[in-house]
C-alpha positions in Angstrom: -13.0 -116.0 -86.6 -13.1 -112.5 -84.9 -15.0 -110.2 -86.6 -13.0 -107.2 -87.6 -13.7 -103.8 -85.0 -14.3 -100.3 -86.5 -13.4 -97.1 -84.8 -16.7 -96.6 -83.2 -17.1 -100.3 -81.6 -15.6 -101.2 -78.2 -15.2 -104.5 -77.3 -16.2 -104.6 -73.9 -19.1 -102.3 -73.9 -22.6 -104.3 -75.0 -24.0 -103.7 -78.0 -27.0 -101.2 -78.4 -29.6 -103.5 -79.8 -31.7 -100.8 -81.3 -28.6 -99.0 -83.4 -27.9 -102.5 -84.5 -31.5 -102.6 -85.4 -31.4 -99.5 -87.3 -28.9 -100.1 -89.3 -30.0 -103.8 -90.7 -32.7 -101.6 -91.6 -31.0 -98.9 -93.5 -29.0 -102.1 -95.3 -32.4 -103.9 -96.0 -34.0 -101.1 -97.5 -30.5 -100.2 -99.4 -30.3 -104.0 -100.7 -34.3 -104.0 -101.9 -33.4 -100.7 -103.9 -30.2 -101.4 -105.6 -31.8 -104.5 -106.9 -35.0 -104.2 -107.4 -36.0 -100.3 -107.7 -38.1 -99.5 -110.8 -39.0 -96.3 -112.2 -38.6 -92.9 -110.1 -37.5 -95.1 -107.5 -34.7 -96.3 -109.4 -34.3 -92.7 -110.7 -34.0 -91.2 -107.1 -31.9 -94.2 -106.4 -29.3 -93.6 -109.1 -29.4 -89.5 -108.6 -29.8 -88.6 -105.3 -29.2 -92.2 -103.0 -32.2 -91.7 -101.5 -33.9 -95.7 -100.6 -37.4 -96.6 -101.4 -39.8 -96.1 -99.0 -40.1 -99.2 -96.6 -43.7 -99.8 -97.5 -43.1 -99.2 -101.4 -39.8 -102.0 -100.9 -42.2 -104.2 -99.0 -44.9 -104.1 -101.9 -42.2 -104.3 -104.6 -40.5 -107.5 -103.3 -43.7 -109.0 -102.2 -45.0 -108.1 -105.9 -41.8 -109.6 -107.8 -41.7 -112.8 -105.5 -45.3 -113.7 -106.3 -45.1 -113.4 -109.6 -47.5 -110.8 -110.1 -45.3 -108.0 -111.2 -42.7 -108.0 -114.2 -39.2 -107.9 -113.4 -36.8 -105.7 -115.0 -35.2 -107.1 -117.8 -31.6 -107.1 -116.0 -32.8 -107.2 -112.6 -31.7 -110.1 -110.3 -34.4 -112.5 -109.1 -35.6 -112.2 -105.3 -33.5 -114.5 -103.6 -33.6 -115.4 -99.6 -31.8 -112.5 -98.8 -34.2 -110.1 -100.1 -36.8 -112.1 -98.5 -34.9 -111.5 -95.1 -34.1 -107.5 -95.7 -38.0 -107.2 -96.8 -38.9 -109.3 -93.7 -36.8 -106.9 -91.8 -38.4 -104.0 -93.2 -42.2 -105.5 -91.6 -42.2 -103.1 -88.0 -41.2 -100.0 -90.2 -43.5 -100.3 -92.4 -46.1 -101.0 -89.9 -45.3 -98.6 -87.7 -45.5 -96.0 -90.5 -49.1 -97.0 -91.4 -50.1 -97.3 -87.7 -49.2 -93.5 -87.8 -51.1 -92.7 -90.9 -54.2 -94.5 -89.8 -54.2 -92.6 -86.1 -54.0 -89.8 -88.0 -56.7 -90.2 -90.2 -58.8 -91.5 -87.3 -58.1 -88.2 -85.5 -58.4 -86.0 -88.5 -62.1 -87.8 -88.9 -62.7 -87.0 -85.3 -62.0 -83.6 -85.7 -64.2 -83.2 -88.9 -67.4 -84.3 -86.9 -67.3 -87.7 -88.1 -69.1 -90.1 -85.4 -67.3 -93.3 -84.1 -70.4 -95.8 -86.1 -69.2 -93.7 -89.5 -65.4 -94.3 -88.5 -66.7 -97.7 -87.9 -68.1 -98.3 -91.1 -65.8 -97.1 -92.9 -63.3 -99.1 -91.1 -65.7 -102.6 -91.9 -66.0 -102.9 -88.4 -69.0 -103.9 -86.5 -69.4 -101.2 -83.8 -68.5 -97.4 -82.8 -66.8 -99.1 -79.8 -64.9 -101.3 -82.2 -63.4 -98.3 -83.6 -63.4 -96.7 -80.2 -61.1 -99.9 -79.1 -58.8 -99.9 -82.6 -58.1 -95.9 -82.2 -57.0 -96.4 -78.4 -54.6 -99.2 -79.5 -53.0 -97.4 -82.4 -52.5 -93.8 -80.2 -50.7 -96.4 -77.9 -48.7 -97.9 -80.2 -47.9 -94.7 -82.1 -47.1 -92.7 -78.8 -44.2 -95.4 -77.7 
C-alpha cells in the first residue's frame, strides 16, 4: 500500500531524518497531553494548544504507568503507544537537563564555587570527577 504524498513530500528526494525526527516528537508530546495532561497542563492544553513540557510528559506517563500517581477519572490508561511517544520524548528531555545542569555548573563556577564543592554537591568523589562530567555536558550541549 502506498502511503499517501502531501504537497511538501517529493518522492524521489530522501527523506530528512531529523525533520522526521522532529515531528514524531511534536506528535509524542501532542499524544502524552491530550490523554493524559492534568491540571494547568490540561488547562494550557485546552486554552492555548500549548504541549507539556517533554520532561513534565516523561514524569507524568512514567508516574501513571507505575502506578504511583492517580489517573483521571476519564482519562485513558497508558497503553504501548504512549509508552513509545514517552520513549520518544527520552533525548529531548535529556538534552534539556544536560543544558540546565551546564548551566548550573557554570553559574557555580562563576560564583567562586571550587570544583571539590561542585563535586560534593554533585555526590561525586573528586574535583576532577566534576572537572570530567562538566567537560562532557559543554560537549554535548554545544553540538
Amino acid at each position: 500500500m502506498l502511503k499517501s504524498m502531501t504537497h511538501t513530500e517529493d518522492p524521489f528526494t530522501p527523506p530528512d531524518p531529523r525533520a522526521a525526527r522532529r515531528l514524531r516528537t511534536h506528535q509524542a508530546l501532542v499524544r502524552l497531553t491530550e490523554r493524559h495532561a492534568t491540571g494547568e497542563h490540561r488547562i494550557r492544553w485546552e486554552h492555548d494548544r500549548m504541549p507539556m513540557p517533554p520532561l513534565d510528559a516523561l514524569r507524568r506517563v512514567t508516574d501513571l504507568a507505575a502506578g504511583s500517581a492517580p489517573p483521571e477519572s476519564d482519562a485513558p490508561t497508558v497503553d504501548r503507544d504512549d509508552l513509545t511517544a514517552a520513549l520518544t520524548l527520552v533525548p529531548w528531555a535529556r538534552a534539556e537537563f544536560d543544558q540546565l545542569e551546564a548551566g548550573l555548573l557554570q553559574m557555580s563556577k562563576g560564583r567562586g564555587m571550587t570544583w571539590q564543592e561542585i563535586a560534593f554537591g554533585l555526590g561525586l568523589g573528586s574535583a576532577q570527577a566534576a572537572r570530567q562530567r562538566h567537560d562532557r555536558l559543554r560537549q554535548r550541549t554545544d553540538t
